[in-house]
C-alpha positions in Angstrom: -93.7 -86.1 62.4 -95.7 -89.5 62.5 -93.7 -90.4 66.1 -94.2 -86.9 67.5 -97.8 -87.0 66.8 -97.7 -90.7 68.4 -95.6 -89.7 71.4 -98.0 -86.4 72.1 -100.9 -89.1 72.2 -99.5 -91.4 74.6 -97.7 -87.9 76.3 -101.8 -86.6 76.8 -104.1 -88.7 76.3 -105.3 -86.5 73.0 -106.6 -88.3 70.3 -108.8 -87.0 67.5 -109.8 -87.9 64.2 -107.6 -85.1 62.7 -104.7 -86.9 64.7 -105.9 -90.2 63.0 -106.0 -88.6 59.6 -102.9 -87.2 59.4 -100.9 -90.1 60.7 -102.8 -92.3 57.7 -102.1 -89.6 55.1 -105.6 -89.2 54.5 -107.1 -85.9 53.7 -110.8 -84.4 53.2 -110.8 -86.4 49.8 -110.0 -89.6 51.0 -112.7 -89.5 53.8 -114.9 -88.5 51.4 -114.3 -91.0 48.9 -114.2 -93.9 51.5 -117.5 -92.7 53.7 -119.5 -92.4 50.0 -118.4 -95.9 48.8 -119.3 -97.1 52.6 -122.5 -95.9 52.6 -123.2 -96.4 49.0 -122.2 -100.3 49.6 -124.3 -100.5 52.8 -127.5 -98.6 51.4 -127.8 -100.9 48.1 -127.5 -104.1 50.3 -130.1 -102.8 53.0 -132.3 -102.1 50.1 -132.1 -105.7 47.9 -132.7 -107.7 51.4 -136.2 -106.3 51.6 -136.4 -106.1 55.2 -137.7 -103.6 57.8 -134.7 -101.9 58.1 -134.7 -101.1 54.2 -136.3 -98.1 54.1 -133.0 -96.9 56.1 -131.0 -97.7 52.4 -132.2 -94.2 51.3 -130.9 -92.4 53.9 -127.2 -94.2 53.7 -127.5 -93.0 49.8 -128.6 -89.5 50.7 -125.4 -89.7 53.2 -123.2 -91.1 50.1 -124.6 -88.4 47.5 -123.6 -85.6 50.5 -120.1 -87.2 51.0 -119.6 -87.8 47.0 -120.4 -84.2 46.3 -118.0 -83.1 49.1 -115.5 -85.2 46.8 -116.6 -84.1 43.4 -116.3 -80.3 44.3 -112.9 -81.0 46.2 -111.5 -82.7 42.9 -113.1 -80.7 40.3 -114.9 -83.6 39.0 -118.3 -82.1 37.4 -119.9 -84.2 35.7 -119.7 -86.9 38.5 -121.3 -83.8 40.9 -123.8 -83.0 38.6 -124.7 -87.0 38.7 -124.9 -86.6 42.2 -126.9 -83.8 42.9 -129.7 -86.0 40.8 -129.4 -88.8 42.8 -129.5 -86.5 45.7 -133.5 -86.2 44.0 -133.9 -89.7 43.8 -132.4 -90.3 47.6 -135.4 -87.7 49.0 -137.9 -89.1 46.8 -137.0 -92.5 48.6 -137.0 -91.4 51.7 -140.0 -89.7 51.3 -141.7 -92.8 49.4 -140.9 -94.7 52.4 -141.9 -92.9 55.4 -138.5 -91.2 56.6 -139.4 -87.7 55.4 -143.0 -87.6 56.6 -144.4 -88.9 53.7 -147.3 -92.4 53.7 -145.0 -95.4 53.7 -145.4 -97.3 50.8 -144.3 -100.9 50.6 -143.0 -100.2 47.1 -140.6 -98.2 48.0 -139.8 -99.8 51.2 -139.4 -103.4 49.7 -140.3 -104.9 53.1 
């Protein structure tokens, strides 16, 4: 299956992220789990280097919450969504703390 899907690439030129996924033997889970860790890695770094750009670390955790919920439901893991849905809280209230929701940008919650 893995050379068919290979020889249909090179055969037309297709070549999706479906195609991708199925040749890795990733599913909806495994994205999910991989884009949340991701994100949740590159959101808690933006935030502890106190830059300009930190106020962005909010957003890459509300992405992360999004992704781990996907993951929780898919899995039946409940008390790891229910986590997630608070943080989902504490991701907005950032975001709006630091400007990217229409809120007054406060350097507090910025941390740069």
């Amino acid at each position: 299956m893995c050379l068919q899907m290979a020889l249909d690439v090179v055969v037309t030129g297709a070549w999706t992220m479906t195609d991708w996924m199925n040749m890795a033997g990733w599913g909806l889970v495994d994205v999910c789990e991989v884009v949340g860790s991701a994100l949740s890695i590159a959101g808690a770094y933006l935030l502890a280097f106190q830059c300009k750009w930190s106020r962005y670390g909010w957003a890459l955790f509300f992405g992360a919450n999004l992704a781990n919920i996907v993951f929780a439901l898919l899995l039946g893991r409940y008390p790891f969504l229910v986590s997630q849905v608070v943080f989902v809280g504490s991701s907005l209230l950032g975001m709006y703390r630091s400007g990217l929701l229409g809120g007054r940008r406060s350097t507090a919650a910025t941390s740069g």
